[in-house]
C-alpha positions as CSV (number, residue, x, y, z in Angstrom):
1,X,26.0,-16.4,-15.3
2,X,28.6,-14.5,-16.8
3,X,31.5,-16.3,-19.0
4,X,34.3,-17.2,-17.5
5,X,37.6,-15.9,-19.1
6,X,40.8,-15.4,-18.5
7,X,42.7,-11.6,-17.7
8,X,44.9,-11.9,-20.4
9,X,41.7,-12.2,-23.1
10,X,39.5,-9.2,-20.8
11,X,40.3,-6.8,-24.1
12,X,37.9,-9.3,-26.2
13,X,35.1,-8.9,-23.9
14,X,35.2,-4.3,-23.6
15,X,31.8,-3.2,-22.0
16,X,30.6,-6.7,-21.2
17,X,30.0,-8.6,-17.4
18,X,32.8,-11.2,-17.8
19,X,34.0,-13.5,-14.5
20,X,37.4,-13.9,-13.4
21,X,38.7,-16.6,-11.4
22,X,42.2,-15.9,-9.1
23,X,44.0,-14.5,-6.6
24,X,44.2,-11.3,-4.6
25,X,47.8,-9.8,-5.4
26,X,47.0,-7.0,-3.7
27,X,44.5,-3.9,-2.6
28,X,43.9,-1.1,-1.3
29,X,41.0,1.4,-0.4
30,X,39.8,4.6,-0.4
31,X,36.7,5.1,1.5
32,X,33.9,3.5,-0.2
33,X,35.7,2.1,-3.2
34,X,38.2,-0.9,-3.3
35,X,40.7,-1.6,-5.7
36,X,41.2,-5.4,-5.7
37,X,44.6,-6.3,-7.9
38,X,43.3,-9.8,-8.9
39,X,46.2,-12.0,-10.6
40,X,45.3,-15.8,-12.3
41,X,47.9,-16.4,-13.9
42,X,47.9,-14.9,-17.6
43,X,48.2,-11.4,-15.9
44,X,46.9,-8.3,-13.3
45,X,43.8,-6.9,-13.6
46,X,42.2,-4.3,-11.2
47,X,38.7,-5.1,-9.9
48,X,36.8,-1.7,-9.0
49,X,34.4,-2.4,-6.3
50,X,32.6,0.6,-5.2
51,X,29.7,0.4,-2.3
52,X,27.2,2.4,-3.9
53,X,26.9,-0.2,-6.5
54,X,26.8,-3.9,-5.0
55,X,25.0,-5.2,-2.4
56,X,26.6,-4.2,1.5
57,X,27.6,-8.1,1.7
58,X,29.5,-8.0,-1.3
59,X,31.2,-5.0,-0.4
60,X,32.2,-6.2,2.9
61,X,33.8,-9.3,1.1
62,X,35.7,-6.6,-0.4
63,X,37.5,-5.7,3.0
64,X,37.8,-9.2,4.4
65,X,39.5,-10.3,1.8
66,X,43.4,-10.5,2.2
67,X,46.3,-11.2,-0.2
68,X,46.6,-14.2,-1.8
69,X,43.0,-15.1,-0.9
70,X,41.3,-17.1,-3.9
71,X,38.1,-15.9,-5.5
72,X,36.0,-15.0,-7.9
73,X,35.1,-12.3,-9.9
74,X,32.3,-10.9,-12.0
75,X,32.5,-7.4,-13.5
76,X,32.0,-5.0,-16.7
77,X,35.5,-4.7,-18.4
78,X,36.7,-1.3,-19.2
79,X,39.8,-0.1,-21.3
80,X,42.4,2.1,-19.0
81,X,45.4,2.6,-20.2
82,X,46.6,3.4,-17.0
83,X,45.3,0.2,-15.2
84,X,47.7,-3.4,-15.6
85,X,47.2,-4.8,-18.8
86,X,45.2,-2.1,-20.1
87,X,41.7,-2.9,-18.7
88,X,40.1,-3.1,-15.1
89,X,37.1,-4.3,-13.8
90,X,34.1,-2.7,-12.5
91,X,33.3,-5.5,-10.1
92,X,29.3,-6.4,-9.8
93,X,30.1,-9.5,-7.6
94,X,32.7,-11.2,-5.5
95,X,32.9,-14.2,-3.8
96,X,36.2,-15.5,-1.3
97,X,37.3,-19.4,-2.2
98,X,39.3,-19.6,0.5
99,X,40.4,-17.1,2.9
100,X,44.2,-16.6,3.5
101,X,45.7,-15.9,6.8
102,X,49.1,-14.4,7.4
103,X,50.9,-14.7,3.9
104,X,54.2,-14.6,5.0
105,X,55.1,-12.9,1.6
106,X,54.2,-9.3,2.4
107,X,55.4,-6.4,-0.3
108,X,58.1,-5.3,2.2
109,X,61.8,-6.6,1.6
110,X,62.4,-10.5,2.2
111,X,65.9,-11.8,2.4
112,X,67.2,-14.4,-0.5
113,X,67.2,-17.2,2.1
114,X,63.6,-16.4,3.4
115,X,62.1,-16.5,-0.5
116,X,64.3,-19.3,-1.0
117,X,63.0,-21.1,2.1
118,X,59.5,-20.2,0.6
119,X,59.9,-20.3,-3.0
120,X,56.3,-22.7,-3.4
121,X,55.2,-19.2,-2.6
122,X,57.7,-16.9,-4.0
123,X,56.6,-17.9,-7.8
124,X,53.8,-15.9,-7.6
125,X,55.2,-12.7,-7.2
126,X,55.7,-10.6,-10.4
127,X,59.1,-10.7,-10.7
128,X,59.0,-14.5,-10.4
129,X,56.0,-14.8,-13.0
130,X,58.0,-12.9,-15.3
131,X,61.4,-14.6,-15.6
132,X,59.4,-18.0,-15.6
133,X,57.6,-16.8,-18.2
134,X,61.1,-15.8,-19.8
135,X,62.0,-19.4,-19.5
136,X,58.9,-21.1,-21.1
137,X,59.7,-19.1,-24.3
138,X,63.5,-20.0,-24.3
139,X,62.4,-23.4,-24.3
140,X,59.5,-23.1,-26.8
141,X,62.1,-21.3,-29.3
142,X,64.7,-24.2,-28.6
143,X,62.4,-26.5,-29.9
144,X,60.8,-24.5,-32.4
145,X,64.8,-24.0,-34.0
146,X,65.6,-27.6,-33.7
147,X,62.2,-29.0,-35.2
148,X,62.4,-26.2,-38.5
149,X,66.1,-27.6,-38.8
150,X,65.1,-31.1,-39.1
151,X,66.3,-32.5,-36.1
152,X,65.0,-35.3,-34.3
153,X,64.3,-35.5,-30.5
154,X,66.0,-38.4,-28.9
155,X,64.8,-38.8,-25.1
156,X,68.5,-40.3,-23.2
157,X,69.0,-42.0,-20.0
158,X,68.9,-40.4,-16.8
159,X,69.9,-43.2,-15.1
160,X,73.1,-44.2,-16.6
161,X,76.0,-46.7,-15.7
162,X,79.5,-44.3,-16.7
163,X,80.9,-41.1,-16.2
164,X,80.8,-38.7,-18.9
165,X,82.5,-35.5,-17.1
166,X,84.2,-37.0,-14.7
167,X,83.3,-39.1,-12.1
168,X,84.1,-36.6,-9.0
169,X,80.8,-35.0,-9.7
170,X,78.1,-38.7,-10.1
171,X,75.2,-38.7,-7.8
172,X,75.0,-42.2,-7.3
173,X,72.9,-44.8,-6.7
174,X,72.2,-48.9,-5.8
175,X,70.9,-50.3,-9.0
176,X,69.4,-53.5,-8.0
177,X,71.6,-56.3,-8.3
178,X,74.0,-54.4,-11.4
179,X,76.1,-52.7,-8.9
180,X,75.9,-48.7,-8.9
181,X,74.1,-46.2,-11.3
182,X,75.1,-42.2,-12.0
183,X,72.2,-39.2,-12.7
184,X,73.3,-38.3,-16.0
185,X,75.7,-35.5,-16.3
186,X,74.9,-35.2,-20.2
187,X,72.8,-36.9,-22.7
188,X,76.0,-36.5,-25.3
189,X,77.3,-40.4,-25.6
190,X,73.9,-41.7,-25.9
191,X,73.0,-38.4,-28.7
192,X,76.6,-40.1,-30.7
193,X,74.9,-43.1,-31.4
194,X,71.5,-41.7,-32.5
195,X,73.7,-39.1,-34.7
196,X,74.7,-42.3,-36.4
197,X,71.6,-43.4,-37.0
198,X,69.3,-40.5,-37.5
199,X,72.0,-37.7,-38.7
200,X,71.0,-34.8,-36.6
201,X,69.6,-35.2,-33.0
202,X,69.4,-33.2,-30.1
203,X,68.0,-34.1,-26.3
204,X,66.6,-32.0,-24.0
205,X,66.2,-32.7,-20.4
206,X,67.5,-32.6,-16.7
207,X,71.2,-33.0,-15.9
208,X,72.9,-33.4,-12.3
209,X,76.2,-32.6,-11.2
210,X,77.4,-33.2,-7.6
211,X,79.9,-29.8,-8.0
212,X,80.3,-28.1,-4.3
213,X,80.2,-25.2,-6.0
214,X,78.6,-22.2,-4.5
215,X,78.7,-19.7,-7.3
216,X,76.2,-17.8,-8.8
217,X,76.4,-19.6,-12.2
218,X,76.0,-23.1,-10.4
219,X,73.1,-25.2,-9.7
220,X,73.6,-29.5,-8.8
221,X,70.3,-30.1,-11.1
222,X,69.8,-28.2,-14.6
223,X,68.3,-28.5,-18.1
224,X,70.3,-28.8,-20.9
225,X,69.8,-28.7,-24.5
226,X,72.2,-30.7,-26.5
227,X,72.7,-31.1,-30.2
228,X,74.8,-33.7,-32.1
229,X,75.5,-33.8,-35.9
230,X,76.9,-36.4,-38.0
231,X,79.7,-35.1,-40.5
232,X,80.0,-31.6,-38.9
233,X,83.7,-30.7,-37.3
234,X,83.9,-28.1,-34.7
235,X,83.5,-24.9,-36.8
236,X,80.0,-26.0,-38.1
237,X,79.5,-26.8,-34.5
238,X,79.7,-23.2,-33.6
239,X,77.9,-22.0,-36.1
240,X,75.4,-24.2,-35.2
241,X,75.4,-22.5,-32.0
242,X,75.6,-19.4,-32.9
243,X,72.4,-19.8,-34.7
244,X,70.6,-21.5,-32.0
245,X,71.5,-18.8,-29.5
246,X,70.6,-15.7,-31.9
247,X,67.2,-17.6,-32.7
248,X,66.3,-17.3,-29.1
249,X,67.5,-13.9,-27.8
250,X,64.8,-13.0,-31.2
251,X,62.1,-15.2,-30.2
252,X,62.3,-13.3,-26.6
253,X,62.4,-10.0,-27.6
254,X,59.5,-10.6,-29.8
255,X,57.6,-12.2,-27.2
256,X,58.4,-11.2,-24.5
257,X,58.7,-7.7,-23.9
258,X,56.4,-6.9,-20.9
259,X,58.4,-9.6,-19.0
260,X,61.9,-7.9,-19.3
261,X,60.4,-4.5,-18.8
262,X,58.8,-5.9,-15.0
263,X,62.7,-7.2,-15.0
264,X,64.0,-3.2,-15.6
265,X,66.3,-5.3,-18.8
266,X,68.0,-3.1,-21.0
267,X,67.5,-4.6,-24.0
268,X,69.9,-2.8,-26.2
269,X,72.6,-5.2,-25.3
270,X,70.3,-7.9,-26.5
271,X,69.1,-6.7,-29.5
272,X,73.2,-6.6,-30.7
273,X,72.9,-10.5,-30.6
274,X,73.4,-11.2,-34.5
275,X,76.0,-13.5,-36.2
276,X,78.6,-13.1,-36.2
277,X,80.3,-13.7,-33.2
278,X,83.7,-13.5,-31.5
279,X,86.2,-16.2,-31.7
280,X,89.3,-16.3,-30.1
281,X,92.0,-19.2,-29.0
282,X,92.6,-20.4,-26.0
283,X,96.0,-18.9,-26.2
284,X,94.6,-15.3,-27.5
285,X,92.5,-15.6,-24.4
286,X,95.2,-16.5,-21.7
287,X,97.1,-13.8,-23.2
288,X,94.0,-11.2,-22.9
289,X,93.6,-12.1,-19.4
290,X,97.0,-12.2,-18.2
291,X,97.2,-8.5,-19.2
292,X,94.1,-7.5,-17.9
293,X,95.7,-8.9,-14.6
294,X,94.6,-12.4,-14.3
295,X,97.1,-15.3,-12.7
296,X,95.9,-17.6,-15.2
297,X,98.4,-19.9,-16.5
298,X,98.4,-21.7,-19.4
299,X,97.2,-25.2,-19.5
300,X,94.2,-24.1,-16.8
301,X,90.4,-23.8,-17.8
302,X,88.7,-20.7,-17.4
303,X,87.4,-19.7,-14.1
304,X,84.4,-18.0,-13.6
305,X,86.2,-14.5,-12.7
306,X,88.0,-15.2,-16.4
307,X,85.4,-15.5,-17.8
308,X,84.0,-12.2,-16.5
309,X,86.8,-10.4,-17.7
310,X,87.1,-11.6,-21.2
311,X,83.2,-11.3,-21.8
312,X,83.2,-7.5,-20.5
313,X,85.9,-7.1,-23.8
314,X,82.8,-7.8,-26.1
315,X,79.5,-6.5,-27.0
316,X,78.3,-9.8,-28.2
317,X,79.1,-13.3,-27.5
318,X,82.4,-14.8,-27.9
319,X,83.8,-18.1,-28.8
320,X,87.2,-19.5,-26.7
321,X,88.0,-22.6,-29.2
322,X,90.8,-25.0,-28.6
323,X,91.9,-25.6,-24.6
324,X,94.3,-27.6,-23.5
325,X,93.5,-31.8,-23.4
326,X,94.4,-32.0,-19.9
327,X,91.5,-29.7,-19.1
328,X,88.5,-31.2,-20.8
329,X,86.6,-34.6,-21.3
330,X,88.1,-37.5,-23.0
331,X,85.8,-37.6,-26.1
332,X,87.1,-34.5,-27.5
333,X,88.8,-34.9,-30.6
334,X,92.4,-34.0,-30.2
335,X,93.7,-30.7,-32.5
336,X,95.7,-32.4,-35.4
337,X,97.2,-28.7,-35.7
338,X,98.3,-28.9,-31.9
339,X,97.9,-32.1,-30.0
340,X,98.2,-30.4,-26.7
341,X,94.8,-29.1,-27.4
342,X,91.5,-30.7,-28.4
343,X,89.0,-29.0,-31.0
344,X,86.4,-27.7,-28.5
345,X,84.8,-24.7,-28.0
346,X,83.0,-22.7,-25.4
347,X,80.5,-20.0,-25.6
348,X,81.0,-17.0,-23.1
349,X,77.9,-14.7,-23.1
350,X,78.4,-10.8,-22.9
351,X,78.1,-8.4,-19.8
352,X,80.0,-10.9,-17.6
353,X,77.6,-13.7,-17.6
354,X,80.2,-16.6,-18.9
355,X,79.5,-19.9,-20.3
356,X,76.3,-20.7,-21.6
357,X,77.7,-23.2,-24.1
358,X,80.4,-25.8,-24.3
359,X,81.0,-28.5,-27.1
360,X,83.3,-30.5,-29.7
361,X,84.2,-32.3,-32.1
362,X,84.6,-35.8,-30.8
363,X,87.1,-38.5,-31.6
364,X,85.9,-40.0,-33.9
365,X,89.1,-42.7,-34.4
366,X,88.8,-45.7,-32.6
367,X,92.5,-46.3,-31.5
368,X,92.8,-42.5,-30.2
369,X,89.5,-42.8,-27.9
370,X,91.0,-46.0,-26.8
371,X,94.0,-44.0,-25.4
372,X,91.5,-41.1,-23.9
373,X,90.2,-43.4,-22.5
374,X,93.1,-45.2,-20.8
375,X,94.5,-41.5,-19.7
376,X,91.4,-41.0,-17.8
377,X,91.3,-44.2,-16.1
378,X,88.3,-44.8,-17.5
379,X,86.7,-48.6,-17.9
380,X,87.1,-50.4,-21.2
381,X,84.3,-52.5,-20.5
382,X,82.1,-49.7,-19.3
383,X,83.0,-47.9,-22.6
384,X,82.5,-50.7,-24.9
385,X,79.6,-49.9,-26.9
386,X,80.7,-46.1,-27.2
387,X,84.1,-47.5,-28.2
388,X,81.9,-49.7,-31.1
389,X,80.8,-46.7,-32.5
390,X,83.9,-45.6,-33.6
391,X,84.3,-49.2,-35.4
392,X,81.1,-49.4,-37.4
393,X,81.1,-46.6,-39.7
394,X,82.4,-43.9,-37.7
395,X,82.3,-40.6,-39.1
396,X,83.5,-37.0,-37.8
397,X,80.9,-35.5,-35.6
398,X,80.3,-32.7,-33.3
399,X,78.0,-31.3,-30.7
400,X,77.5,-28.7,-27.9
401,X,75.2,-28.6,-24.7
402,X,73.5,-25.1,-23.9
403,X,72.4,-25.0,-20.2
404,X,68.9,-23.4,-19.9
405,X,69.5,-21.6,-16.7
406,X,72.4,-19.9,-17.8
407,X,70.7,-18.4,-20.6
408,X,67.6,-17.2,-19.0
409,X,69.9,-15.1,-16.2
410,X,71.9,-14.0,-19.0
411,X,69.0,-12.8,-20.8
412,X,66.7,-11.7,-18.1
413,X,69.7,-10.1,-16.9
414,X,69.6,-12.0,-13.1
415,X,72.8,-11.5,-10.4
416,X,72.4,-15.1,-9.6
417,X,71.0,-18.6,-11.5
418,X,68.7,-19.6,-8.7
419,X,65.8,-17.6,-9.8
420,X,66.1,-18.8,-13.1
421,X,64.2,-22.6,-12.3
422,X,61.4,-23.0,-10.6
423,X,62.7,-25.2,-7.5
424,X,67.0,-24.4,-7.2
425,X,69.0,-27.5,-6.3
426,X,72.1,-26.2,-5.2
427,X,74.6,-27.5,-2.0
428,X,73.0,-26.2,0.5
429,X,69.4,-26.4,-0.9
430,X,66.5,-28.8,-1.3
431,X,63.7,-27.5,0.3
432,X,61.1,-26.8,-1.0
């Protein structure tokens, strides 16, 4: 028997019978000679089967089977340069796995909701492969930055028992005989204590937000990567950012360059991502956008059309530091410069893609979280162990969350965030 390998190693095996295991993507024929577009995964590879050259059985196999069938192939591998991936197959054998019928996925046009509605099937399709594939290296290079920094991965609740970002948007639950539970919004109280323990942390996982919001930037479950770092204030949290988000738009264009071609991304926008980046105030934004014709007032947080509009100003990120308190979470620490403000900042990604980033500096005094706390209505008791960190050796610290999904439509260069996970969660949508 031939070895089995996979198509993304077939330019190891040139002029030897290999066998591929897959999928039929697609076909088509021309008298006695089928071309068989065989996916499995790792990439496309054309399978050549010609009549004169196998058995009639095997050639047969060749017009029964249909798209998305799984088989098996055997064949010699030849370079092509003008076949996918640079080499084809000249098939010696074929056998069916199991026969599809009626893949409701044809190449004509589908509707969002239809793909949506079948998105268990949708993944396979190229353009799916590719920004999935996108996503997997956004992820390895977030980990990749945070491990050479010297970071430590600390795993937080998802179940959790308070609000972090307000408690209109908890999914809730019964938890036993304890009363009710929340799906973490953010990993961020939990990352303050390890800070204190272990210096620099960061957590990575899924966070929910029950936000009946139907924009293209919102989904009700995402990932998030969140940093937190003992002794930094907020402008070596945005550095810190800064750094994290240039490391990745690298690692991407290194490796992934046949992904975002499939995509049809221009690149050039991407290869401007270097430090350093804009920063502006929340004032020097309002003002921007109120001559550029938006009714934002002061005191208000950026909306997504704002956002839109400022980031079509720049060619690379930008920075809005310092909104007003009444607009953002209680742990922010609270602008000694301006104590109508609180020392945050947000990171708005170019060509009108928004917010991909948005962190502190947190209070870090006792007595003025105490008082956040109380403005927000928020329980004492609940907060009692988040309030003790302030009490035993408190220290200024700072941190930022980066939402995954954000960043891969901003760099794959999607009209809408549900393409950019596997399986969408948004308000009208949880099936499949």
């Amino acid at each position: 028997m031939p070895p089995r390998t996979y198509i993304s190693d077939l330019g190891r095996h040139v002029g030897r019978e290999v066998e591929v295991a897959g999928w039929l993507y697609n076909k088509r024929s021309s008298g006695k000679i089928h071309f068989l577009l065989i996916r499995d995964g790792t990439g496309l590879a054309q399978g050549v089967l010609v009549k004169a050259e196998v058995p009639e059985e095997v050639f047969l196999l060749g017009e029964t089977v249909t798209q998305e069938s799984s088989l098996t192939a055997t064949g010699i591998v030849r370079a092509d340069t003008r076949a996918p991936g640079g080499y084809e197959l000249s098939l010696t054998g074929l056998k069916i796995v199991q026969l599809a019928q009626d893949y409701p996925i044809t190449p004509k046009e589908h509707g969002t909701a239809f793909l949506m509605e079948n998105r268990h099937l949708w993944l396979r399709s190229s353009r799916q492969h590719s920004i999935l594939k996108v996503r997997d290296r956004i992820i390895w290079a977030v980990r990749e930055f945070f491990r050479k920094n010297g970071f430590v991965l600390i795993d937080t609740p998802i179940l959790t028992g308070s609000a972090a970002e307000g408690a209109s948007t908890l999914f809730e639950t019964q938890y036993f005989d304890l009363g009710k539970a929340y799906l973490a919004q953010t990993g961020q109280l939990y990352l303050e204590a390890a800070c204190m323990a272990f210096g620099k942390v960061y957590c990575f996982g899924p966070t929910f937000r029950a936000e009946k919001s139907k924009t293209r930037r919102h989904l009700t479950e995402f990932w998030m990567v969140e940093p937190e770092v003992a002794f930094n204030d907020y402008v070596a949290n945005m550095d810190l950012g800064e750094e994290l988000v240039c490391y990745i738009v690298s690692s991407v264009l290194e490796n992934c360059g046949e992904e975002l071609k499939k995509l049809e991304r221009d690149t050039k926008p991407l290869e401007n991502i270097k430090r350093p980046f804009y920063r502006i105030s929340y004032d020097e934004a309002v003002a921007k956008l109120q001559a550029a014709g938006s009714s934002i007032t002061w005191g208000i947080d950026l909306g997504g059309e704002d956002e839109t509009i400022l980031t079509k100003m720049y060619d690379k990120p930008v920075y809005v530091h310092c909104y007003p308190k009444e607009c953002k979470a209680f742990y922010m620490k609270l602008n000694p410069d301006n104590p109508k403000t609180v020392l945050c900042a947000d990171l708005l990604a170019p060509e009108g893609y928004g917010e991909i980033i948005g962190g502190s500096q947190r209070a870090d005094d006792y007595d003025e979280l105490l008082s956040r706390l109380r403005e927000h209505g928020l329980s004492e008791e609940a907060y009692k162990w988040y309030l003790d960190l302030r009490k035993y050796g408190s220290v200024p610290h700072a941190g930022f969350g980066l939402g995954i999904e954000r960043t891969v439509g901003w760099i794959c260069g999607l009209p809408h965030v549900r393409e950019t996970i596997p399986f969408a969660r948004m308000l009208y949508r949880l099936y499949p």
